[in-house]
SEFIZA-3560 file (N, C-alpha, C; in Angstrom, 3 decimals):
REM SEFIZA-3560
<numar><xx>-30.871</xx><yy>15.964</yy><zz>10.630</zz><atom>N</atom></numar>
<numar><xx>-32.037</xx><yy>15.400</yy><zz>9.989</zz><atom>CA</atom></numar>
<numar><xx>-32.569</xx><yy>16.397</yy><zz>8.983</zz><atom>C</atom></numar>
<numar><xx>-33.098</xx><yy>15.816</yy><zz>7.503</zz><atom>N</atom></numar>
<numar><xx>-33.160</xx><yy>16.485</yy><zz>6.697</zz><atom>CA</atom></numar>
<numar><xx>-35.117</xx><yy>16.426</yy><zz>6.816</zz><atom>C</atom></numar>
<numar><xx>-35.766</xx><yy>17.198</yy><zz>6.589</zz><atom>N</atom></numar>
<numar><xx>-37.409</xx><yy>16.972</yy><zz>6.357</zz><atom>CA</atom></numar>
<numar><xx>-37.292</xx><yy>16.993</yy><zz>5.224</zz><atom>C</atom></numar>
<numar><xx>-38.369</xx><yy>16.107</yy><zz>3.778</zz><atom>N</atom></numar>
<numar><xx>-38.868</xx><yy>15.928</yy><zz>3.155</zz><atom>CA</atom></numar>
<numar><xx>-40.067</xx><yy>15.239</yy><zz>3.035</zz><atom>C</atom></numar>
<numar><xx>-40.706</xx><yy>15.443</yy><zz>2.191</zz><atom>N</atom></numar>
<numar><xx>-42.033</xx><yy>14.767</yy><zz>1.493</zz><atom>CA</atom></numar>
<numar><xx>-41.546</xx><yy>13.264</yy><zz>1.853</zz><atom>C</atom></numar>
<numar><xx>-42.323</xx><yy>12.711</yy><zz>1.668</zz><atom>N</atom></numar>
<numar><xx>-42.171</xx><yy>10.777</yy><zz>2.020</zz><atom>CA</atom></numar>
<numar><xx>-41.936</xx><yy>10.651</yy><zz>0.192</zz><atom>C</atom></numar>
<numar><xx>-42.590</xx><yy>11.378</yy><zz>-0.272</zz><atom>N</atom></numar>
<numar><xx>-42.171</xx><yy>11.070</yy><zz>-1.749</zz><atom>CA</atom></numar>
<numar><xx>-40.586</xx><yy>11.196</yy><zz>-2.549</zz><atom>C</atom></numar>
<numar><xx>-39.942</xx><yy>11.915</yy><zz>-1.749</zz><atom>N</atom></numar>
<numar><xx>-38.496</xx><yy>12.436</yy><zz>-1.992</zz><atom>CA</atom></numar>
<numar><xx>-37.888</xx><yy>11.955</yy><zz>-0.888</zz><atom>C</atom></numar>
<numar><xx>-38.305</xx><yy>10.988</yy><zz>-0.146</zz><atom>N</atom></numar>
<numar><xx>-36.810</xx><yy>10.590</yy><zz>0.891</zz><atom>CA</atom></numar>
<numar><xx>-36.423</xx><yy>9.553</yy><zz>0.247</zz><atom>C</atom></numar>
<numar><xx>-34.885</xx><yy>9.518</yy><zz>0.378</zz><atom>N</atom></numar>
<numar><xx>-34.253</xx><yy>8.777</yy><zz>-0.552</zz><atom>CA</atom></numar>
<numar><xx>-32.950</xx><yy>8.253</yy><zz>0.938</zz><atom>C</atom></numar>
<numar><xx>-32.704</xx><yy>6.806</yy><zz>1.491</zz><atom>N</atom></numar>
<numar><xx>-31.456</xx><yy>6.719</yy><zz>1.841</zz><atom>CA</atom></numar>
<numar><xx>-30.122</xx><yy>7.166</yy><zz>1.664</zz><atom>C</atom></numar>
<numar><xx>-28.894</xx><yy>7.736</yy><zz>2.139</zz><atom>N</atom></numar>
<numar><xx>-27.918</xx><yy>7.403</yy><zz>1.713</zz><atom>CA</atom></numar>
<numar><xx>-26.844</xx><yy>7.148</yy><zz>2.577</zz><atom>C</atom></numar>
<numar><xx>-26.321</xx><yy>6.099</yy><zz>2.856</zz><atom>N</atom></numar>
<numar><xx>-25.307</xx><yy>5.714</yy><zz>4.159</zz><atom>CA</atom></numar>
<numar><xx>-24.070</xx><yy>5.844</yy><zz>3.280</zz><atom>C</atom></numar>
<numar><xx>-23.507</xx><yy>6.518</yy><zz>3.836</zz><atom>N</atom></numar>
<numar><xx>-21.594</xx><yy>6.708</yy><zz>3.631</zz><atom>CA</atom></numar>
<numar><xx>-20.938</xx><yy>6.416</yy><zz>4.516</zz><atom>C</atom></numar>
<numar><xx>-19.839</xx><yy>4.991</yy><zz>4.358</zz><atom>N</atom></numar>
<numar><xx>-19.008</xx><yy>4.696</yy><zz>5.496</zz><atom>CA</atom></numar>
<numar><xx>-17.872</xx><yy>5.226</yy><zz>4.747</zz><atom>C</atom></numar>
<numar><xx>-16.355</xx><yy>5.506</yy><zz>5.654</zz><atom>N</atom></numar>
<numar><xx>-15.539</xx><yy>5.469</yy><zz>5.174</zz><atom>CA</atom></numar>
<numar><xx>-14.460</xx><yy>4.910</yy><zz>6.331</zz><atom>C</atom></numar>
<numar><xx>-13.529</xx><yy>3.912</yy><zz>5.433</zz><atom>N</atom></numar>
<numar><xx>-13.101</xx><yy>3.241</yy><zz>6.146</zz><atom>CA</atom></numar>
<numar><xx>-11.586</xx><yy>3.390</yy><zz>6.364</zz><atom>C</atom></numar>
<numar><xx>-10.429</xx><yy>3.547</yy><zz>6.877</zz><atom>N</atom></numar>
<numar><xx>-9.198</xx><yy>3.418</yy><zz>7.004</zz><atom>CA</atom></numar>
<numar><xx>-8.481</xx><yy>2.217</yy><zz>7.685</zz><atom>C</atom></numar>
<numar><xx>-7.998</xx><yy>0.944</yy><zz>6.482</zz><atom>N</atom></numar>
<numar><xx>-7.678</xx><yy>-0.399</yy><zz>7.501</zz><atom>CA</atom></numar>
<numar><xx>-6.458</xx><yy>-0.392</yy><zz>7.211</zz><atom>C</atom></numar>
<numar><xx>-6.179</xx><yy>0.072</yy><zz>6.216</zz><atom>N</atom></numar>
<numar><xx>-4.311</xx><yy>0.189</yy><zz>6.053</zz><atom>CA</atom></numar>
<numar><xx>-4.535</xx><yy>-1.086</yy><zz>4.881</zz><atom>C</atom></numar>
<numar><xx>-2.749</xx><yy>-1.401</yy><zz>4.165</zz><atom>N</atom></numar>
<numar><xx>-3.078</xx><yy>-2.463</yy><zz>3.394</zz><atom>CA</atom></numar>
<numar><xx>-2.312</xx><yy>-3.327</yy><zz>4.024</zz><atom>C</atom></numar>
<numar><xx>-2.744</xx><yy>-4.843</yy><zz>3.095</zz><atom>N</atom></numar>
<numar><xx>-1.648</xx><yy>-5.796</yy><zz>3.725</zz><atom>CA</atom></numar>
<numar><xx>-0.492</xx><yy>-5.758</yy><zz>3.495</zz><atom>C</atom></numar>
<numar><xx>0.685</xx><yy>-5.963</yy><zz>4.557</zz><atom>N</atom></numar>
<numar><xx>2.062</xx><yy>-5.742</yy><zz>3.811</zz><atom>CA</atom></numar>
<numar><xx>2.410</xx><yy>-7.294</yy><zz>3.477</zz><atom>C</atom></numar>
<numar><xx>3.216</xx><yy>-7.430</yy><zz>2.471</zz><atom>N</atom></numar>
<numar><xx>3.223</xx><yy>-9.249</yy><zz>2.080</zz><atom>CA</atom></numar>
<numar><xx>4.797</xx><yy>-9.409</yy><zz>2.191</zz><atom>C</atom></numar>
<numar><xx>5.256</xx><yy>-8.185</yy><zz>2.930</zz><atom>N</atom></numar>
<numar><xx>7.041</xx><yy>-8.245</yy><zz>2.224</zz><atom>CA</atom></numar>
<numar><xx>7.258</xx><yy>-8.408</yy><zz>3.599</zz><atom>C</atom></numar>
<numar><xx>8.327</xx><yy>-9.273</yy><zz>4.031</zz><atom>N</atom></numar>
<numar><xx>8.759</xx><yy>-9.743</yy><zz>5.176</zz><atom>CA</atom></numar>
<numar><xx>9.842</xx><yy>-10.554</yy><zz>4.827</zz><atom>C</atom></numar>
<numar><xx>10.659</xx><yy>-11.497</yy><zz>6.027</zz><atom>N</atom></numar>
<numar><xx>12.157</xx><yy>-12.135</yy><zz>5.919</zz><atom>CA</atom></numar>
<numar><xx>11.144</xx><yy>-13.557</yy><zz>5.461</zz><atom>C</atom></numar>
<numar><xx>10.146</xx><yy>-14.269</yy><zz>5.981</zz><atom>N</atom></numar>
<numar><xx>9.594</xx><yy>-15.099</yy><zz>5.464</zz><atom>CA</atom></numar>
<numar><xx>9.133</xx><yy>-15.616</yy><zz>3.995</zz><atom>C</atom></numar>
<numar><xx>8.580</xx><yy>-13.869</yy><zz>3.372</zz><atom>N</atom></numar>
<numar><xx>8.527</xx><yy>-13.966</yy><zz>1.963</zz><atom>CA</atom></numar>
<numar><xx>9.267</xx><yy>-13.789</yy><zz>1.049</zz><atom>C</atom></numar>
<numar><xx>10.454</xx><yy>-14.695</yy><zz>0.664</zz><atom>N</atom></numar>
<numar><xx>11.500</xx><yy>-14.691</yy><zz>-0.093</zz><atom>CA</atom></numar>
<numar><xx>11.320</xx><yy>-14.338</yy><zz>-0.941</zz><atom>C</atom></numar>
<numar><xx>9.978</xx><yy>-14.808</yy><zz>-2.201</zz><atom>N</atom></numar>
<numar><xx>9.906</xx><yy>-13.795</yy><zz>-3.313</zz><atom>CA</atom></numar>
<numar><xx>9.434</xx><yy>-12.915</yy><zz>-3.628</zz><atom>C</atom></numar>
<numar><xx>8.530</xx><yy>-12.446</yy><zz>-2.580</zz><atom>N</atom></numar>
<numar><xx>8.180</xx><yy>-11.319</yy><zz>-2.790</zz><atom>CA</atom></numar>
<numar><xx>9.267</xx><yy>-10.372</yy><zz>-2.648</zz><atom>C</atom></numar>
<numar><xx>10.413</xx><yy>-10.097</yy><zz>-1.539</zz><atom>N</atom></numar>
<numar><xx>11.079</xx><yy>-9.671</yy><zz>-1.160</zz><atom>CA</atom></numar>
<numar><xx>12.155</xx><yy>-9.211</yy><zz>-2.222</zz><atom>C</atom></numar>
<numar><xx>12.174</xx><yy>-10.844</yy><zz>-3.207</zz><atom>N</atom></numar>
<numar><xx>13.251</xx><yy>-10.573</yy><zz>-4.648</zz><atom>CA</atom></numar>
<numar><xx>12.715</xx><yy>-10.045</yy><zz>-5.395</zz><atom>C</atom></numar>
<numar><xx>11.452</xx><yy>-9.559</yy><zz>-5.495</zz><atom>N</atom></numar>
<numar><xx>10.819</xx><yy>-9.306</yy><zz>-6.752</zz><atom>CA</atom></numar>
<numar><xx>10.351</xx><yy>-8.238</yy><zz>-6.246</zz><atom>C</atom></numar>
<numar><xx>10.486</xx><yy>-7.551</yy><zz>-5.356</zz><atom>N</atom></numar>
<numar><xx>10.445</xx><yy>-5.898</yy><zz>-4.864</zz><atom>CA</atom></numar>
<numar><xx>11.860</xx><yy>-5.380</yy><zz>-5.053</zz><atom>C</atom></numar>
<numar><xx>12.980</xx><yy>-5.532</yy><zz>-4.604</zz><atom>N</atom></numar>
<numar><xx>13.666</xx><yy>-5.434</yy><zz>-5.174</zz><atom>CA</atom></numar>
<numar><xx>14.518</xx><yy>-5.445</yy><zz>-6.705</zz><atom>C</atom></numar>
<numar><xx>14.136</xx><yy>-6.188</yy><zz>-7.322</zz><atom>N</atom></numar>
<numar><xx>13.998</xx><yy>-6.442</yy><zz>-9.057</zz><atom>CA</atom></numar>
<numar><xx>13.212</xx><yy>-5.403</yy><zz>-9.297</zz><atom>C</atom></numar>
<numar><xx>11.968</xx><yy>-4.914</yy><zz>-8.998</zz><atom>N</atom></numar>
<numar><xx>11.425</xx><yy>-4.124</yy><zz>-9.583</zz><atom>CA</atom></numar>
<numar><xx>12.304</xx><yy>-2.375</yy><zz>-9.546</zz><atom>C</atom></numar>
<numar><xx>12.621</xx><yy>-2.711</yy><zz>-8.156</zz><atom>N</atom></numar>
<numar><xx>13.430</xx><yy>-1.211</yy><zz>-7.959</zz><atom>CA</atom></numar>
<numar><xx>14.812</xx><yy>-0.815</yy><zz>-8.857</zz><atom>C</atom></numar>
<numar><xx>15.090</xx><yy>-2.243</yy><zz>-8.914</zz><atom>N</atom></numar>
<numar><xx>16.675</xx><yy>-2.192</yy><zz>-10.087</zz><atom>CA</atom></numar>
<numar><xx>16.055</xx><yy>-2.013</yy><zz>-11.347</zz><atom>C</atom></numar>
<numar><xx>14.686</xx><yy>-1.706</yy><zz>-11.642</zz><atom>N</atom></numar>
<numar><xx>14.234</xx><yy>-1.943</yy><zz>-12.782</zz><atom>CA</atom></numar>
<numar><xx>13.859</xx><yy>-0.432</yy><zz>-13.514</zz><atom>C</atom></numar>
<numar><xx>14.126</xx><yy>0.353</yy><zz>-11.560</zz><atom>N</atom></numar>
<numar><xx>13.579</xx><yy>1.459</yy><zz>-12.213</zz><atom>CA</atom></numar>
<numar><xx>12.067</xx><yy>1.807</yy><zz>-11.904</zz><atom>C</atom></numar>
<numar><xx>11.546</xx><yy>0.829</yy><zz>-11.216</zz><atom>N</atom></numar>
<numar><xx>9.736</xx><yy>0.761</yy><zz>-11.048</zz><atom>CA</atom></numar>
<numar><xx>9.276</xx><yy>1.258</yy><zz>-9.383</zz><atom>C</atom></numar>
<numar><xx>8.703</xx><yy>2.157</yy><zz>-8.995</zz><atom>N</atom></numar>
<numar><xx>8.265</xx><yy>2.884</yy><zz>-7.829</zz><atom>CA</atom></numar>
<numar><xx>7.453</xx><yy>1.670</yy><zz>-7.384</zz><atom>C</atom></numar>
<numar><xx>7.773</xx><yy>1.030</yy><zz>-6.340</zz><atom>N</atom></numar>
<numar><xx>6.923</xx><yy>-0.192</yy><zz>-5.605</zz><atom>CA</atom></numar>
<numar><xx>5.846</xx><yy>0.405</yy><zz>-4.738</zz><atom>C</atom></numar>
<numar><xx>5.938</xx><yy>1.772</yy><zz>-4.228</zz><atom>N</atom></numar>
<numar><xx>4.431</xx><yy>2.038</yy><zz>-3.312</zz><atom>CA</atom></numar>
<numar><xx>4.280</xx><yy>3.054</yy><zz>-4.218</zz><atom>C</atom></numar>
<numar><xx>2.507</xx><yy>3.585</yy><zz>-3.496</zz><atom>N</atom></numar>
<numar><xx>1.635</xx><yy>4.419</yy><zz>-4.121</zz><atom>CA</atom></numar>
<numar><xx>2.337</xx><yy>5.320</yy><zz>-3.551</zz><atom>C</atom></numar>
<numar><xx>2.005</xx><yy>6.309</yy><zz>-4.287</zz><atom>N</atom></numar>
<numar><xx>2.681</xx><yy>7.720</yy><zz>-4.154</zz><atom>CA</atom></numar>
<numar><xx>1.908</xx><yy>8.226</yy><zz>-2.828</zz><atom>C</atom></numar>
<numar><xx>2.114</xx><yy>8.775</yy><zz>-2.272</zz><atom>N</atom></numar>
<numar><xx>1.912</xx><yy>9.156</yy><zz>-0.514</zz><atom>CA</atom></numar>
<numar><xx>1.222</xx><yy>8.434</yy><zz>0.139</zz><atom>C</atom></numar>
<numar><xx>1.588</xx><yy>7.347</yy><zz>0.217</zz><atom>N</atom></numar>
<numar><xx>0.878</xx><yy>6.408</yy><zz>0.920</zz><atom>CA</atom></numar>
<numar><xx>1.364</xx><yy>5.997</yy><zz>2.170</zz><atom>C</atom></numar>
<numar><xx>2.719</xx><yy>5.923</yy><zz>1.720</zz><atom>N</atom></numar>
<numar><xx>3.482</xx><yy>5.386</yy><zz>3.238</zz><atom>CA</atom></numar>
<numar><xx>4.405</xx><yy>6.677</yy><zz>3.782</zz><atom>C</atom></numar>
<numar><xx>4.388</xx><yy>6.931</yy><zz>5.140</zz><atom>N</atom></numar>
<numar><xx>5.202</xx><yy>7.704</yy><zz>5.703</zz><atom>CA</atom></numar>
<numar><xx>6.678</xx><yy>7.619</yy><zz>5.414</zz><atom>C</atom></numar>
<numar><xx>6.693</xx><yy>6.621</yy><zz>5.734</zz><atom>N</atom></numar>
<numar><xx>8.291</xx><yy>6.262</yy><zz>5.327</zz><atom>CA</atom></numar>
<numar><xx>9.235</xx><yy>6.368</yy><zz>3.725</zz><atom>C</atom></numar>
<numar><xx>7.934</xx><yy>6.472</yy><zz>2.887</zz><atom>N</atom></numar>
<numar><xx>8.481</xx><yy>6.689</yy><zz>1.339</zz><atom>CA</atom></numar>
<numar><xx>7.166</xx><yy>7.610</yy><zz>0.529</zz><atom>C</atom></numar>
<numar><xx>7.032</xx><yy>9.020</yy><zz>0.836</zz><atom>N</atom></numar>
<numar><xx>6.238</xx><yy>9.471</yy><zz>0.270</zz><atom>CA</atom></numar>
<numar><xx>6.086</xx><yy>9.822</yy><zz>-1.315</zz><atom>C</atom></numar>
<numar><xx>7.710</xx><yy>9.675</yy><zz>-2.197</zz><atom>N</atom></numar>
<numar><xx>7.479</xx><yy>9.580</yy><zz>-3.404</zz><atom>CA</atom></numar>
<numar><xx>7.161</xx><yy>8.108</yy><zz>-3.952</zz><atom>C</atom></numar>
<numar><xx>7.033</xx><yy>7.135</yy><zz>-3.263</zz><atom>N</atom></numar>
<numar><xx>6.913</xx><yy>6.064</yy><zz>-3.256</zz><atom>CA</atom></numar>
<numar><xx>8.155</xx><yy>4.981</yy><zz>-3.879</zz><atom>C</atom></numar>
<numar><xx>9.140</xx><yy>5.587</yy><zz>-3.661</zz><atom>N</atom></numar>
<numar><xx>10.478</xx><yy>4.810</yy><zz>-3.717</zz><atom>CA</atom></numar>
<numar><xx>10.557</xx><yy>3.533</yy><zz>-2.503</zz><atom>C</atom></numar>
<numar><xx>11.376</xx><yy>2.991</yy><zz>-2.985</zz><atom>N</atom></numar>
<numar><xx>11.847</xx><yy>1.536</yy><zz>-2.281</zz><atom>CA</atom></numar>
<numar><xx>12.192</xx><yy>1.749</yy><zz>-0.865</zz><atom>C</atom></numar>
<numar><xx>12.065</xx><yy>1.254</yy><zz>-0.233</zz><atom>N</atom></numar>
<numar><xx>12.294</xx><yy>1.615</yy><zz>1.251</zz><atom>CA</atom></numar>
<numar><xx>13.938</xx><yy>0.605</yy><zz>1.385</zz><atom>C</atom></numar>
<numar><xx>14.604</xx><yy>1.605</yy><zz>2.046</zz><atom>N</atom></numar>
<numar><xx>16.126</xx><yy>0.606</yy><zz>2.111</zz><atom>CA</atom></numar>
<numar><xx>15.798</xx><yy>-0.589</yy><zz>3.054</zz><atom>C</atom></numar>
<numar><xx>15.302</xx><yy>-0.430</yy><zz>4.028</zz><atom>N</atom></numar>
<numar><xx>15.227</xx><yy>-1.908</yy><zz>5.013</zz><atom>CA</atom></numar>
<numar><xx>14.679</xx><yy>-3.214</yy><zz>3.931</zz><atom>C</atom></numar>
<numar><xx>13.625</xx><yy>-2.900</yy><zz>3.480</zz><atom>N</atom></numar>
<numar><xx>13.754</xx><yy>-3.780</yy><zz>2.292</zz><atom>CA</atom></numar>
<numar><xx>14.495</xx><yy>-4.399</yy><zz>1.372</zz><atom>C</atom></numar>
<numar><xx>15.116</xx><yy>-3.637</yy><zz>0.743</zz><atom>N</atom></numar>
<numar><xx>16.131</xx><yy>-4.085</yy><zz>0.177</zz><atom>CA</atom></numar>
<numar><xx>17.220</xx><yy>-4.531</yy><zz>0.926</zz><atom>C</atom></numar>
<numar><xx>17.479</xx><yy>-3.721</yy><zz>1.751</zz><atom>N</atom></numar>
<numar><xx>18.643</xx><yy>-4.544</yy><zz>2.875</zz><atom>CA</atom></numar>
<numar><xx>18.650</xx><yy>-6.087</yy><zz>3.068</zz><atom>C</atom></numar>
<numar><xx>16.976</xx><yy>-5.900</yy><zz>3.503</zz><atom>N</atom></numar>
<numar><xx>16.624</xx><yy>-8.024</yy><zz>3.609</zz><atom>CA</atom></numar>
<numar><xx>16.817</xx><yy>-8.498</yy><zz>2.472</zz><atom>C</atom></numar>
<numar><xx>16.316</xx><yy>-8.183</yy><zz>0.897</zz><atom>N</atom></numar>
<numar><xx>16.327</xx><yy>-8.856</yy><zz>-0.077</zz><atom>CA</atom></numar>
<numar><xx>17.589</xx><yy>-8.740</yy><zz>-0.068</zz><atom>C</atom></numar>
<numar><xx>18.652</xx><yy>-8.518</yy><zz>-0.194</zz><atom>N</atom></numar>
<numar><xx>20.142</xx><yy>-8.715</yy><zz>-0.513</zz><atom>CA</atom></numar>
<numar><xx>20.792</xx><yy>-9.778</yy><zz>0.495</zz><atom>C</atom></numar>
<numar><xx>19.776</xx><yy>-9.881</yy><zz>1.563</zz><atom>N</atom></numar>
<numar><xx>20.531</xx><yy>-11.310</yy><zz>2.512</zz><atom>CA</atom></numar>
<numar><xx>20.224</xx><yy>-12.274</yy><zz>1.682</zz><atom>C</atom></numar>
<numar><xx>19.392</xx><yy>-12.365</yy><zz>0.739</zz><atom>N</atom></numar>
<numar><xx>18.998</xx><yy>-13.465</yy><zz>0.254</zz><atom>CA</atom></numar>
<numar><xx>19.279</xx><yy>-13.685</yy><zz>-1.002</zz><atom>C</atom></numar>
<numar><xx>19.497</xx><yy>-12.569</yy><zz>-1.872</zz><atom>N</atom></numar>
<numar><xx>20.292</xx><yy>-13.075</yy><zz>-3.071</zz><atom>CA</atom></numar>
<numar><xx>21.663</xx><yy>-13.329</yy><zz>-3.374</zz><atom>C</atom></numar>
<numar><xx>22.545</xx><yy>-13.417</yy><zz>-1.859</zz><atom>N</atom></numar>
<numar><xx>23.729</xx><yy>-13.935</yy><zz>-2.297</zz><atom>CA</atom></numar>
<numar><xx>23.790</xx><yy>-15.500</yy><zz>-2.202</zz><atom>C</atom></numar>
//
């Protein structure tokens, strides 16, 4: 607890939150799945840069692509 004058108290609430994001790429989402892949043949980093454990320069994750290739033959 901070003391001040009633003239200088001022609120300030800071939440901070960690919910993770949504993932949308799955065997269900066919295009998303092709079009994560397309992007990677394209040359284009699909995650944020240290975001995910699994791809900290934010390269394509192979299981991904693994699924998208069941589906573009």
């Amino acid at each position: 607890m901070i003391e001040a004058p009633n003239s200088e108290r001022h609120v300030v609430s800071v939440i901070r939150a960690s919910l993770g994001w949504p993932i949308g790429i799955e065997a269900g989402n066919t295009i998303m799945l092709l079009e994560y892949a397309a992007a990677h043949e394209r040359g284009h980093v699909p995650h944020l840069v240290g975001v995910l454990d699994e791809s900290p320069d934010g390269s394509a994750l192979p299981s991904y692509l693994e699924m998208a290739s069941i589906f573009k033959q």
